[in-house]
MARFINU-787789 format. One record per residue (C-alpha): residue number from 1; residue in one letter; x, y, z. Coordinates in nm, 3 decimals, decimal comma. Example, Ala and Ser with C-alpha at 12.3 -4.5 7.8 and 13.67 -1.06 7.14 Angstrom:
BEGIN
+-----+------+---------+---------+---------+
! seq ! type !      c1 !      c2 !      c3 !
+-----+------+---------+---------+---------+
!   1 !    A !   1,230 !  -0,450 !   0,780 !
!   2 !    S !   1,367 !  -0,106 !   0,714 !
+-----+------+---------+---------+---------+
REM end
This chain:
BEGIN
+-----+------+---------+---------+---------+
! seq ! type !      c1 !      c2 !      c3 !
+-----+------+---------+---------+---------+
!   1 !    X !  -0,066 !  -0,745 !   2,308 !
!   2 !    X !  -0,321 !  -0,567 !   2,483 !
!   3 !    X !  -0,615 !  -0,708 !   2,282 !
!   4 !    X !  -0,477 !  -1,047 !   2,525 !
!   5 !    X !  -0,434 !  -0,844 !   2,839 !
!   6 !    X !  -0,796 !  -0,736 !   2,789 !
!   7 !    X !  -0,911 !  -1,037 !   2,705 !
!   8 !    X !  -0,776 !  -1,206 !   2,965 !
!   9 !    X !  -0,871 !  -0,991 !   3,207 !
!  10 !    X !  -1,256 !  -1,005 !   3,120 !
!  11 !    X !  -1,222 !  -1,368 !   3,084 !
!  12 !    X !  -1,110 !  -1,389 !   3,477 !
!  13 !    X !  -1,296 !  -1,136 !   3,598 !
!  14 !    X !  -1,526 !  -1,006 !   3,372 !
!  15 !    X !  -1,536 !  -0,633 !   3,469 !
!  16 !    X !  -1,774 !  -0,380 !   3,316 !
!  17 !    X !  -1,724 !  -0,250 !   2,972 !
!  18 !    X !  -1,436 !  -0,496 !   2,909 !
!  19 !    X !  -1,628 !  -0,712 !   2,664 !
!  20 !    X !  -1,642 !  -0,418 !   2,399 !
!  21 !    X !  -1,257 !  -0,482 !   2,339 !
!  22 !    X !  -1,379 !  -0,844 !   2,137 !
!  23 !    X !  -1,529 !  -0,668 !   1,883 !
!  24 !    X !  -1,330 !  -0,586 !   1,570 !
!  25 !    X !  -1,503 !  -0,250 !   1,452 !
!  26 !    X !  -1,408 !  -0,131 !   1,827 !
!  27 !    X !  -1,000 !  -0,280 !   1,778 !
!  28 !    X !  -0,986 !  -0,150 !   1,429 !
!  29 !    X !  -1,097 !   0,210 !   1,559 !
!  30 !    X !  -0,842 !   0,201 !   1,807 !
!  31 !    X !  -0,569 !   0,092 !   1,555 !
!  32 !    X !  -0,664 !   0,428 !   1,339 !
!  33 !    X !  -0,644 !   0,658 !   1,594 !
!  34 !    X !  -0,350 !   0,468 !   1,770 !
!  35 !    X !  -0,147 !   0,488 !   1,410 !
!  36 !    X !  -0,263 !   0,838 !   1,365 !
!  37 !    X !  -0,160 !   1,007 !   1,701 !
!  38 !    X !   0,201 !   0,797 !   1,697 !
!  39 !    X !   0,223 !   0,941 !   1,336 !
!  40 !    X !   0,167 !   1,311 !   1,487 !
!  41 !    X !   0,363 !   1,247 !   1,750 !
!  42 !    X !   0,688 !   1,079 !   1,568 !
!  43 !    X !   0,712 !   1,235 !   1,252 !
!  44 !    X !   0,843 !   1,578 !   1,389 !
!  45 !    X !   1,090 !   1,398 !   1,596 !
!  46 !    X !   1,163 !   1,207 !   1,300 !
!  47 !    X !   1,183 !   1,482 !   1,031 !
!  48 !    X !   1,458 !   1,691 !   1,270 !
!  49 !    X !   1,595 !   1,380 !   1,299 !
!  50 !    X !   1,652 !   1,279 !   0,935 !
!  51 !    X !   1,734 !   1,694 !   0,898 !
!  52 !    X !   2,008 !   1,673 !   1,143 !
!  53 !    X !   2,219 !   1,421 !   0,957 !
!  54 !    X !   2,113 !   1,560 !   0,613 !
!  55 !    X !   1,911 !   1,256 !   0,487 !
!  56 !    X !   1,718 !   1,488 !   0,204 !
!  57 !    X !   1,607 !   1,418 !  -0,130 !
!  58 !    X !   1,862 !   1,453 !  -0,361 !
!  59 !    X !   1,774 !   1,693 !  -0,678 !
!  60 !    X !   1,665 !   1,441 !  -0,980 !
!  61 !    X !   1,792 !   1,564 !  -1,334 !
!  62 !    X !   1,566 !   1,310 !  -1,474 !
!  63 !    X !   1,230 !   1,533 !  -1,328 !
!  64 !    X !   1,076 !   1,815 !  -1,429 !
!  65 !    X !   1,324 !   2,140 !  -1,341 !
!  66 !    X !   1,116 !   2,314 !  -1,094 !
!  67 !    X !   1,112 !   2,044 !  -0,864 !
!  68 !    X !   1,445 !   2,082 !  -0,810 !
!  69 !    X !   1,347 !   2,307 !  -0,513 !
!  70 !    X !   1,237 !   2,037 !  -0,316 !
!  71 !    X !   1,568 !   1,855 !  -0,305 !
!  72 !    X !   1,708 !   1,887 !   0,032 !
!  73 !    X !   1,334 !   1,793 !   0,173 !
!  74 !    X !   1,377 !   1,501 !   0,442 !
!  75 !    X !   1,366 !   1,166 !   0,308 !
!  76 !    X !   1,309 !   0,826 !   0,395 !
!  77 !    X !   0,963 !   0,935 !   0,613 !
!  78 !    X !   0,832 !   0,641 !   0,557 !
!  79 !    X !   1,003 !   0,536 !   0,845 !
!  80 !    X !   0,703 !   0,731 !   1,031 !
!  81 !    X !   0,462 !   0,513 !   0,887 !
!  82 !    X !   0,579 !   0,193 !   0,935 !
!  83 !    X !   0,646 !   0,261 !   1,269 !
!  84 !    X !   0,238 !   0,406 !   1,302 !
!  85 !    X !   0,129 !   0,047 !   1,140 !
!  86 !    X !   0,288 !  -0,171 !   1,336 !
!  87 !    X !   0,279 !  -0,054 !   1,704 !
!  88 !    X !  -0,100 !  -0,027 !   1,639 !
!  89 !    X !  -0,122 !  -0,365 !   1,510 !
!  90 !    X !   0,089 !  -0,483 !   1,780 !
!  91 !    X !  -0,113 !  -0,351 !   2,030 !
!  92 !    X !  -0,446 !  -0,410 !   1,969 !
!  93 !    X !  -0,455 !  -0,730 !   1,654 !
!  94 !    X !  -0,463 !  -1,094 !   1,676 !
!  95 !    X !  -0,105 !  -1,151 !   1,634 !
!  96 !    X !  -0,141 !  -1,520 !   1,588 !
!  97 !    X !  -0,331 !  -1,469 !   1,327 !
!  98 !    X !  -0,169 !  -1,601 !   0,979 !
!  99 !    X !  -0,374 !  -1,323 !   0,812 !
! 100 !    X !  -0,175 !  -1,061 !   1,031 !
! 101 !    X !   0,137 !  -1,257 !   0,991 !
! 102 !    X !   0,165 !  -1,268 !   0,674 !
! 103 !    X !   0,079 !  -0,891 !   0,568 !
! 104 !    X !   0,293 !  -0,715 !   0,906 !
! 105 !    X !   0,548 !  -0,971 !   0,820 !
! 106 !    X !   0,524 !  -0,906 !   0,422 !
! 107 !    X !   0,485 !  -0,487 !   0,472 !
! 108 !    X !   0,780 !  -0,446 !   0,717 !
! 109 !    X !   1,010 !  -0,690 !   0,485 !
! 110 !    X !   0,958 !  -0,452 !   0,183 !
! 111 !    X !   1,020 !  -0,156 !   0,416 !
! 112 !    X !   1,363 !  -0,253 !   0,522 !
! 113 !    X !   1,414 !  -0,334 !   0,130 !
! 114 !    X !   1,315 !   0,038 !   0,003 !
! 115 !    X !   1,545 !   0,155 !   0,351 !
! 116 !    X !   1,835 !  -0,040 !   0,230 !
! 117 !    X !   1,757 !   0,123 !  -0,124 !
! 118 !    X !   1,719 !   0,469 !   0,030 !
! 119 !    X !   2,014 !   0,441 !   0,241 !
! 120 !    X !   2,198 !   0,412 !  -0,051 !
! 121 !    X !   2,092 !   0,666 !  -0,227 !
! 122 !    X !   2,084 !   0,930 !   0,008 !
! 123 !    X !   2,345 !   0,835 !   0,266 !
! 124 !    X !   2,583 !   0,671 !   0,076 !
! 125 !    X !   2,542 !   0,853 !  -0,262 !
! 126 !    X !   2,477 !   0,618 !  -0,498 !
! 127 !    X !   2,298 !   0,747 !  -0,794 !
! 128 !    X !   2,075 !   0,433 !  -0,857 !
! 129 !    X !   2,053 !   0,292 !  -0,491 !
! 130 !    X !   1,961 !  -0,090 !  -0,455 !
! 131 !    X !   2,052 !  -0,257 !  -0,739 !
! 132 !    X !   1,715 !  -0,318 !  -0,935 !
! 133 !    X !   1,781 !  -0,678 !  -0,934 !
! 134 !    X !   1,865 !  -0,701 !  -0,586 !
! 135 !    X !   1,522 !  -0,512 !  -0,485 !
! 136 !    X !   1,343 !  -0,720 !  -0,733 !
! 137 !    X !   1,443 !  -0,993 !  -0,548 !
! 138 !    X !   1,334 !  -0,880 !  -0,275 !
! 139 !    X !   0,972 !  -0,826 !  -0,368 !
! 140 !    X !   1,010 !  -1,164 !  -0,535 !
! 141 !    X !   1,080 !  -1,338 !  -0,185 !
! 142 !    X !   0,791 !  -1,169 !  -0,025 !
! 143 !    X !   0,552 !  -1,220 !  -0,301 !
! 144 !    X !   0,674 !  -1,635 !  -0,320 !
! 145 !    X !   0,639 !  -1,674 !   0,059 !
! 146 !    X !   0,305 !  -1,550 !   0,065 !
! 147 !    X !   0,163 !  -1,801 !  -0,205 !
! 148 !    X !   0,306 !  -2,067 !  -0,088 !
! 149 !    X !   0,198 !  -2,002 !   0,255 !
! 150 !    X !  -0,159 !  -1,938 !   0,090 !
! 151 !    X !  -0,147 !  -2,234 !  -0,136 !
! 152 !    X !  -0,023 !  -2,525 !   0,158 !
! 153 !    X !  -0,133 !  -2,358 !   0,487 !
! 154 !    X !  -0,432 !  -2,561 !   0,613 !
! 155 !    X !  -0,623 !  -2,227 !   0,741 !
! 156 !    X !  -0,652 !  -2,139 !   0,309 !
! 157 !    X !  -0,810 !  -2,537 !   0,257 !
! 158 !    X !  -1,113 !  -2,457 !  -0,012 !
! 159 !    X !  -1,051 !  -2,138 !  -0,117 !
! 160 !    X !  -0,687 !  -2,102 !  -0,159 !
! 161 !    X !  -0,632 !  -2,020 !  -0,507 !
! 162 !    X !  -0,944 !  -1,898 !  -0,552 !
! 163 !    X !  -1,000 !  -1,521 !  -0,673 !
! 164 !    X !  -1,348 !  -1,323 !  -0,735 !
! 165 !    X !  -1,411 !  -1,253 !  -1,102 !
! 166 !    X !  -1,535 !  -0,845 !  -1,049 !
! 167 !    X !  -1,914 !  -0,764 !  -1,197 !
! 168 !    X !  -1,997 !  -1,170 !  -1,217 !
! 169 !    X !  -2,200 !  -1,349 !  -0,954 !
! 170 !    X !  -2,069 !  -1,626 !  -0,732 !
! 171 !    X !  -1,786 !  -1,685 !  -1,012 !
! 172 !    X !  -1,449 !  -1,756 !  -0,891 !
! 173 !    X !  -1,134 !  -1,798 !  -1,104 !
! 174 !    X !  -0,929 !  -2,103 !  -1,021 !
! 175 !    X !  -0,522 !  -2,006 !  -1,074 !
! 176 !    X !  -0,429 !  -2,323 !  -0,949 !
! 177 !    X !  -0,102 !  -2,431 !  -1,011 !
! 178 !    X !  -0,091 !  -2,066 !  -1,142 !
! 179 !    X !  -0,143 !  -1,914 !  -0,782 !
! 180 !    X !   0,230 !  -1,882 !  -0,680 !
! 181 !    X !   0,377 !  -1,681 !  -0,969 !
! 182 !    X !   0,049 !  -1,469 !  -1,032 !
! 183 !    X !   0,104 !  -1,337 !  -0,653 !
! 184 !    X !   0,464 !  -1,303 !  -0,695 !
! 185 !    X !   0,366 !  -1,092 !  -1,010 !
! 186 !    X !   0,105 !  -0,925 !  -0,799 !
! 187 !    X !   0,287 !  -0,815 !  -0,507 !
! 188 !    X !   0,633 !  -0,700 !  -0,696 !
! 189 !    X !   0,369 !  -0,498 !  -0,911 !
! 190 !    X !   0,185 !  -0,297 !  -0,663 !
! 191 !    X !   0,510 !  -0,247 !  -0,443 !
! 192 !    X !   0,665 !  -0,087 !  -0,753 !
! 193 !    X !   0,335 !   0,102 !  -0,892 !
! 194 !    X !   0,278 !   0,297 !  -0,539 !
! 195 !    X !   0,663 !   0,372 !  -0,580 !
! 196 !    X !   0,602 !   0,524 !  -0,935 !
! 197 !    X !   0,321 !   0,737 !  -0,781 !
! 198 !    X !   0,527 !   0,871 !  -0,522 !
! 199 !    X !   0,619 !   1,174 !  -0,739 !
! 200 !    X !   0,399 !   1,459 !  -0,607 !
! 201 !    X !   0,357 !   1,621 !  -0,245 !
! 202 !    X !   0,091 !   1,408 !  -0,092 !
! 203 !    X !  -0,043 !   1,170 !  -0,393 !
! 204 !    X !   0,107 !   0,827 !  -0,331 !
! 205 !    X !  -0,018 !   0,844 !   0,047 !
! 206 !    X !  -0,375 !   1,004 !   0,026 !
! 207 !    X !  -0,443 !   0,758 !  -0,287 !
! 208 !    X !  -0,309 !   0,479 !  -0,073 !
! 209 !    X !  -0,529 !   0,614 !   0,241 !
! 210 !    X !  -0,856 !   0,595 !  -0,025 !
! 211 !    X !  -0,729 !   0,229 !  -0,163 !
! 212 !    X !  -0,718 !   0,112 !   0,255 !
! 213 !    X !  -1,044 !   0,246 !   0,359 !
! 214 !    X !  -1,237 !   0,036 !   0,062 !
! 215 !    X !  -1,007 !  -0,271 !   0,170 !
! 216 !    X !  -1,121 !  -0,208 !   0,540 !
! 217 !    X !  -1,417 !  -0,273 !   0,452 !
! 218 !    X !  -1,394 !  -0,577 !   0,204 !
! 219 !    X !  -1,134 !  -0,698 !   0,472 !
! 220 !    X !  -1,415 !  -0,665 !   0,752 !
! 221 !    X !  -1,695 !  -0,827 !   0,480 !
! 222 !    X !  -1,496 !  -1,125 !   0,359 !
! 223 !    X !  -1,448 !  -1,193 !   0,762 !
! 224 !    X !  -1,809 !  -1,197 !   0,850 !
! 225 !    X !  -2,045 !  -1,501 !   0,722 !
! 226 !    X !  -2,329 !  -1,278 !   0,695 !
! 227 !    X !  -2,208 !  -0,996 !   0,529 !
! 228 !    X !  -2,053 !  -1,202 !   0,254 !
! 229 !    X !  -2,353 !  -1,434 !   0,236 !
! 230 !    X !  -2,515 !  -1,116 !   0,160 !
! 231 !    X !  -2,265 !  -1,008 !  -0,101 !
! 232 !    X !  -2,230 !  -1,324 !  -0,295 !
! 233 !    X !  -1,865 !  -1,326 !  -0,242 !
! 234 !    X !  -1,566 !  -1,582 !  -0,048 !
! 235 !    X !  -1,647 !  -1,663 !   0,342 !
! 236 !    X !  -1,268 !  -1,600 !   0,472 !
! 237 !    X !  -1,278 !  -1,711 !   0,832 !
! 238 !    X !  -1,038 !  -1,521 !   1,021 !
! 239 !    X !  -1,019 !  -1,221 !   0,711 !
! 240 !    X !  -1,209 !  -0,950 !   0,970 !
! 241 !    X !  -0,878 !  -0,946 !   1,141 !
! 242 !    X !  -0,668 !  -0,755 !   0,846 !
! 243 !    X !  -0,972 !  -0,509 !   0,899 !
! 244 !    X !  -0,665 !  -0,392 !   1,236 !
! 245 !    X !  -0,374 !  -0,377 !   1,006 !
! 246 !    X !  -0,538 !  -0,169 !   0,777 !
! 247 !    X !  -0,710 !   0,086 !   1,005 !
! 248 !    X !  -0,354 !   0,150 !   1,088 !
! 249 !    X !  -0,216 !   0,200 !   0,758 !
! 250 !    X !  -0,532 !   0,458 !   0,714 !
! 251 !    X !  -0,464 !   0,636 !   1,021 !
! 252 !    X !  -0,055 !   0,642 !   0,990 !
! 253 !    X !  -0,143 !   0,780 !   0,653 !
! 254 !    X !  -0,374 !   1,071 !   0,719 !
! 255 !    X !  -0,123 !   1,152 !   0,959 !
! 256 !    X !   0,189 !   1,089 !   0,741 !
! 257 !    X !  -0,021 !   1,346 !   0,539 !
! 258 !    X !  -0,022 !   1,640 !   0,767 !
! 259 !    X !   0,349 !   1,654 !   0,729 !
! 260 !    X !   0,357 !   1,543 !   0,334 !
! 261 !    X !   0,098 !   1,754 !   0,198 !
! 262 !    X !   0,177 !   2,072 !  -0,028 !
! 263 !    X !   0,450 !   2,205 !   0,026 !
! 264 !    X !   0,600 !   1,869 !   0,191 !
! 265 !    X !   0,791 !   1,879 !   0,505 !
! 266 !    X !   0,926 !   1,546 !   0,440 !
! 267 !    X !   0,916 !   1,239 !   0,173 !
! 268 !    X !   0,807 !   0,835 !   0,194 !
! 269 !    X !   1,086 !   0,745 !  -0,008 !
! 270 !    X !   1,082 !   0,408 !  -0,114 !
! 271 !    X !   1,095 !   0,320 !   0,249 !
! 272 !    X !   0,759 !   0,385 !   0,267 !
! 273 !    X !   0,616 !   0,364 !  -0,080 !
! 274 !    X !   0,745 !  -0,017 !  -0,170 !
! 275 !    X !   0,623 !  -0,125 !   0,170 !
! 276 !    X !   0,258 !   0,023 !   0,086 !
! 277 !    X !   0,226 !  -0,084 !  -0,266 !
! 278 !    X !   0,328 !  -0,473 !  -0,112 !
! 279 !    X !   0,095 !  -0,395 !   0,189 !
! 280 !    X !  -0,169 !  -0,358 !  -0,069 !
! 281 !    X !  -0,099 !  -0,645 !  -0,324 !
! 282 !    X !  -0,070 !  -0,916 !  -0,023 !
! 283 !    X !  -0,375 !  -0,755 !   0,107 !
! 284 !    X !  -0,587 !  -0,782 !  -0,251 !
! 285 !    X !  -0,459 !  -1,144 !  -0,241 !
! 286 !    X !  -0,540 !  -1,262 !   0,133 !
! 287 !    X !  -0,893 !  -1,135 !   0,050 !
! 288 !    X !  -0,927 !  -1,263 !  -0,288 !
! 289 !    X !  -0,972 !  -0,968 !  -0,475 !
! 290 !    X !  -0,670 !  -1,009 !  -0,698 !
! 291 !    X !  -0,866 !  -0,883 !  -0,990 !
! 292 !    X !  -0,944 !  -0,577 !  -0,857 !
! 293 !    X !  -0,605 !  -0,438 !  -0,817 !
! 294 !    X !  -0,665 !  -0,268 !  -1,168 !
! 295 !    X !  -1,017 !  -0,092 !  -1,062 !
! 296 !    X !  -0,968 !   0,002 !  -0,722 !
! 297 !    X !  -0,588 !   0,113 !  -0,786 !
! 298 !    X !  -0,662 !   0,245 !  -1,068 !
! 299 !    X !  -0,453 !   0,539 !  -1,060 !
! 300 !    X !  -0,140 !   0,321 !  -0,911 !
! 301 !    X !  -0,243 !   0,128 !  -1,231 !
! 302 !    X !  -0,259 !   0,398 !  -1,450 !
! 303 !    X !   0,064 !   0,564 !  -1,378 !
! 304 !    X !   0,264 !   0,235 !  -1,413 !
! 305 !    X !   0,083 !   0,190 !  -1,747 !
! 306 !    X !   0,207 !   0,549 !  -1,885 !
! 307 !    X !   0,601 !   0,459 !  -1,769 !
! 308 !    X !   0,536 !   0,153 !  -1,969 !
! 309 !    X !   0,363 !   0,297 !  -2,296 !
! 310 !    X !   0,645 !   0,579 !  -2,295 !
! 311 !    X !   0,934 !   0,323 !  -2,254 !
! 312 !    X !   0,800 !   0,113 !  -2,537 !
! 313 !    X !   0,718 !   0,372 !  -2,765 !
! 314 !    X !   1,036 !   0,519 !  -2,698 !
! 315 !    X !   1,269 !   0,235 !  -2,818 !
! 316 !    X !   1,024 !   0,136 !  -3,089 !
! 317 !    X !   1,043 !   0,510 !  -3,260 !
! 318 !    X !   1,416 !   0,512 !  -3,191 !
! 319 !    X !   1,448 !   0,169 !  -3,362 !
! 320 !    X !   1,222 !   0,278 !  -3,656 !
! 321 !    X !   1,322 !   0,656 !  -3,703 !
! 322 !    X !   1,673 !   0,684 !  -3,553 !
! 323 !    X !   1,512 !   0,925 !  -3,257 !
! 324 !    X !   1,291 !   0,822 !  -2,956 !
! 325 !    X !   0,985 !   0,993 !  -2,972 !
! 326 !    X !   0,777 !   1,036 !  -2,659 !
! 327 !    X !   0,369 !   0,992 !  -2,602 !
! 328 !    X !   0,346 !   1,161 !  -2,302 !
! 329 !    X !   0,533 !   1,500 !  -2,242 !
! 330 !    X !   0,691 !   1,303 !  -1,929 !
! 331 !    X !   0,606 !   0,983 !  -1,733 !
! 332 !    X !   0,499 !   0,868 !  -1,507 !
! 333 !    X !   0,162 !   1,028 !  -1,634 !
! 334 !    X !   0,185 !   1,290 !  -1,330 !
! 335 !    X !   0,434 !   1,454 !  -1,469 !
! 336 !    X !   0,287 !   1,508 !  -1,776 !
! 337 !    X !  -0,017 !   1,699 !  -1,616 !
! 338 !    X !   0,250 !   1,936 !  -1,483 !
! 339 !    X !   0,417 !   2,013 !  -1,793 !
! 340 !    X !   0,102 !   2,098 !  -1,898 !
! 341 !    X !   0,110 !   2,369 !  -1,646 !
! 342 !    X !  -0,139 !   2,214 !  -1,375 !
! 343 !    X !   0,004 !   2,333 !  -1,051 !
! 344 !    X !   0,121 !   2,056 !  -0,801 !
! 345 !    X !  -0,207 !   2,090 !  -0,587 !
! 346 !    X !  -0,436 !   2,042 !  -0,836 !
! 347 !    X !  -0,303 !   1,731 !  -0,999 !
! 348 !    X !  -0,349 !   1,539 !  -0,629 !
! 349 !    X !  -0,692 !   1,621 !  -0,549 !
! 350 !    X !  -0,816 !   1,549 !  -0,888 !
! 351 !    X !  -0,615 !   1,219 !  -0,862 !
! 352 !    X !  -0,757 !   1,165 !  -0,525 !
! 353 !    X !  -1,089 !   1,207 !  -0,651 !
! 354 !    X !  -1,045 !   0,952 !  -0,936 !
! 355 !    X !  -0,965 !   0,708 !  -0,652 !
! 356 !    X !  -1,253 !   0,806 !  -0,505 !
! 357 !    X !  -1,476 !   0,750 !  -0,779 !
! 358 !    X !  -1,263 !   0,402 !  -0,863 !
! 359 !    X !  -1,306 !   0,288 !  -0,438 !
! 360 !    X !  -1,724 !   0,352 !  -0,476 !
! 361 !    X !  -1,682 !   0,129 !  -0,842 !
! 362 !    X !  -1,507 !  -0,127 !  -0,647 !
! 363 !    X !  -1,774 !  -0,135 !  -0,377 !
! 364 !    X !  -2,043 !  -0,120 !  -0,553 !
! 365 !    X !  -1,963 !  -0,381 !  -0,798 !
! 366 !    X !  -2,046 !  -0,663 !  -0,532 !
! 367 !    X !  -2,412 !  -0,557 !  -0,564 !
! 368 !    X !  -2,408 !  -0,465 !  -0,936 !
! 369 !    X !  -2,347 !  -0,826 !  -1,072 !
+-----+------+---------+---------+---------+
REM end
């Protein structure tokens, strides 16, 4: 709303210095530090908040034993963040934009989903929340909308079910009629692979704030003709503009962070973690780097892949033997470092610098082809 005011004002009267507030890189820095100082500012307010009517974490017998400490911790924090990404975006994005449409629209929708989901968990005690069908449903609904949006919208004409093939040059993968369902897989997948990862103080959010900063920058590349002339890749006119939304979801993080970091003053919850891992599916797909997802959130990738291996080789052992036996001392795989006896701390920032390592791969694949 202000990016108009501004723009208004130096279209009428054209004072000094009000030109600057055109330029992306300038809106997108004030989104960051707009997100972060609201996310300073609330989430105190917010944690006494959720303290005073004892929303906490309840203890989870199905986790390793010496995290039962931590329940009693505030919950549902991820009201803090959504509430950092979308003033921000509010404020100082192109809200007419059907890029920002789509992924405030898509974000927020999967935020009130994980609420409902923690509401009923924490508030009104039930063991297993949202029913898994019901939540599946709605990460279904958000992931259909956006591909058909995609797939008809006139602003997506010649590119819109394209996706970049990673390491080949100027080779795009039609999906065609296969567009629709392969984002609906995409975005229920990454909603419920950042929710998997939300199992230690401070990994799910800094790994998300690492994922962001590389899709800044693809965001702000796939949005500018000569940067993605350079780069070989998809011309996405209008694209630069997610570059706002996801400054903000950088800057609500780091500050989400401060209070989330070891030992945690408060928890996401799925309020916050299904509303990131959709954030960042519908953001891999509005860019066209669908195939990516698996590099660049590579450790979101890799602890959905150890639930899954332990599941299966679970029932297959019990089928075949008469007793489950397990790969993994626990999944997901972030438990199994700590059973190993890796202290809490540790297990993050070697995670975080995995992503690290993964977000330069990403990048630099676009020159390595």
């Amino acid at each position: 709303m202000l990016y108009y005011l501004f723009d208004y004002i130096n279209k009428l009267y054209a004072p000094p210095g009000f030109d600057i507030f055109r330029f992306l890189t300038f809106r997108s820095a004030l989104s960051a530090i707009t997100a972060l100082f609201i996310a300073l500012y609330a989430g105190p307010k917010i944690i006494k908040l959720l303290q005073k009517h004892q929303i906490g974490e309840a203890k989870k017998d199905d986790g390793p034993k010496f995290h039962w400490s931590k329940a009693g911790t505030p919950t549902m924090g991820g009201l803090i963040i959504l509430l950092s990404i979308a003033v921000p975006v509010l404020l100082w994005g192109d809200i007419v934009s059907i890029y920002v449409i789509l992924i405030l629209a898509g974000t927020l929708f999967l935020g009130a989903v994980g609420f409902l989901d923690d509401y009923l968990k924490v508030i009104k005690k039930l063991p297993n929340g949202l029913i898994a069908r019901y939540k599946l449903l709605g990460q279904i609904f958000v992931g259909l909308v956006v591909g058909l949006v995609i797939y008809f919208s006139p602003e997506f004409n010649g590119f819109n079910t394209l996706t970049t093939v990673p390491f080949l040059k100027n080779v795009n993968l039609d999906l065609s009629y296969l567009y629709i369902p392969a984002v609906v897989f995409i975005v229920t997948a990454t909603s419920n692979a950042v929710n998997l990862t939300d199992g230690l103080d401070g990994l799910s959010i800094g790994v998300t704030v690492i994922v962001m900063i590389a899709l800044a920058l693809l965001s702000y590349f796939s949005g500018n003709a000569i940067f993605s002339n350079y780069l070989n890749i998809l011309y996405l006119p209008g694209a630069g503009e997610l570059t706002v939304f996801v400054a903000a979801v950088v800057g609500a993080g780091l500050g989400f962070l401060w209070y989330n970091s070891y030992p945690a003053q408060v928890f996401m919850g799925d309020t916050g973690s299904l509303a990131l891992g959709g954030a960042f599916g519908i953001l891999a797909v509005l860019i066209k780097k669908e195939l990516f997802i698996p590099i660049l959130g590579g450790i979101f990738f890799m602890e959905t892949i150890s639930v899954i291996i332990q599941r299966t080789y679970f029932k297959y052992t019990k089928k075949k033997y008469g007793e489950g036996r397990r790969i993994f001392k626990m999944a997901p795989v972030h438990h199994h470092f700590e059973m190993l006896g890796w202290p809490e701390p540790k297990i993050v920032v070697r995670f975080y610098i995995i992503a690290i390592i993964l977000a330069v791969i990403t990048l630099v694949s676009f020159k390595i082809r």
